[in-house]
N, C-alpha and C positions, 0 to 999 in steps of 0.2 A: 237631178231626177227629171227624165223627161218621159210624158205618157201620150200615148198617139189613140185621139177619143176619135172614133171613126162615124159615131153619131150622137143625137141629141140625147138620147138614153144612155150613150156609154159617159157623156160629162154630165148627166143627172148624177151617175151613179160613180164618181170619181170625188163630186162633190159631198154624195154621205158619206163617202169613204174619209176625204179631211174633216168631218165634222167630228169623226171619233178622236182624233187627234186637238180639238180646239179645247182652251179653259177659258175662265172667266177673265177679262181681259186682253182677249188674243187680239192682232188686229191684222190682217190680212188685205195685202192689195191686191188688186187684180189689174192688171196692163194687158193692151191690145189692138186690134183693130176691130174695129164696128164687126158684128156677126163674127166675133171669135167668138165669144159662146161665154161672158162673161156673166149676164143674166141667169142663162141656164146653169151654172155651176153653182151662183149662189141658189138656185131652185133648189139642187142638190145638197147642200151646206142645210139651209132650210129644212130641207124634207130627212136628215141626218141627224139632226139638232131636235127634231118632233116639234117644230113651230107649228100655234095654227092660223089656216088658213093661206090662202095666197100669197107667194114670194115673186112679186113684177118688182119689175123697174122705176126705182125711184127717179125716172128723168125727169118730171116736171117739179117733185115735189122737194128732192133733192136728199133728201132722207125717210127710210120706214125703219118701224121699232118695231119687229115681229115674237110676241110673245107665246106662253104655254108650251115651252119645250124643256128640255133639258138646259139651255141656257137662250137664254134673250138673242136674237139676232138683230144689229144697227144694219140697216143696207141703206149705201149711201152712191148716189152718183156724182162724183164731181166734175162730171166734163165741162160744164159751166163755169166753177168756181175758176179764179185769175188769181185767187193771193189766198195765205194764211190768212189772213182776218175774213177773208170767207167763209172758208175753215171754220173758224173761231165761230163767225154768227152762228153755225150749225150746233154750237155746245155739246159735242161728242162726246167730252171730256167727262162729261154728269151721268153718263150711264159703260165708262171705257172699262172700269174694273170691273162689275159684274154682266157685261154681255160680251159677247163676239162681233164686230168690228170689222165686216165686208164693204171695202170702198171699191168702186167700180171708177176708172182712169186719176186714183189717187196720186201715181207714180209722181213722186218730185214734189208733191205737196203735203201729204197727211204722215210719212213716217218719224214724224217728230211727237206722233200722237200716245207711242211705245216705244218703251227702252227695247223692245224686241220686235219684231215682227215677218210675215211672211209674205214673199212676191211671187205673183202667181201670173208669167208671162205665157199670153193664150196669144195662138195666133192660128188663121186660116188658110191650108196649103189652096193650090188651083181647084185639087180632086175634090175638095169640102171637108175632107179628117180635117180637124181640130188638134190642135198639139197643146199640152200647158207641160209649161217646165217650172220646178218648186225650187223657187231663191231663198236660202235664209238669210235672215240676217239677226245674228244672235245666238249664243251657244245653246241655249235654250231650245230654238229653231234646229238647228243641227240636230241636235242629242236626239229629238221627238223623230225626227224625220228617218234619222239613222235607225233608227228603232223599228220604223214600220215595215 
């Protein structure tokens, strides 16, 4: 599945659109280039989920825990992180079952965090649309996505 987000409000709103599809658990990467619009989607995940408060970018802190919604949102950035045992300092693990689990440049490093999960490759054409295409991986992933 590929969606062509032509502005910052259409990946707000592509992002509440997968928060209807998330359960307790889920863990969701997102891949990309800088100013793909990874931030903004999880905004939209966020503002889907009924989080409160503000969904920025965990780039200096490396993790936020965004509460009072319909589930808990992890937003994690790991452009930083160089190994698993980076990973691991982060203790994802301690809130993976009952929140949703947004890593921002997790690719290659955090899907070992779920026996299933979904990749969310964003990328920015010349014209500035934003494209994400929905990877599963996992029957699970399939079944939800075929659904929608």
């Amino acid at each position: 599945m590929i969606r062509e987000l032509p502005t910052v409000a259409d990946t707000h709103a592509f992002g509440r659109e997968l928060a209807a599809l998330l359960r307790p658990g889920d863990l969701v990467v997102l891949s990309g280039p800088l100013g793909a619009g990874k931030t903004a989607l999880t905004q939209g995940i966020g503002a889907g989920l009924g989080v409160r408060g503000p969904v920025t970018s965990p780039t200096f802190v490396l993790a936020r825990v965004h509460r009072g919604g319909r589930l808990p949102l992890v937003h994690v950035d790991a452009y930083r992180l160089g190994s698993m045992a980076d990973v691991d300092d982060l203790d994802l693990d301690a809130t993976a079952d009952e929140a949703v689990t947004v890593v921002e440049w997790g690719h290659g490093l955090v899907e070992q965090l779920a026996d299933e999960h979904l990749v969310v490759e964003l990328d920015r054409r010349d014209d500035d649309v934003r494209t994400a295409r929905l990877v599963p991986h996992g029957p699970g992933w399939e079944q939800r996505l075929a659904a929608s």
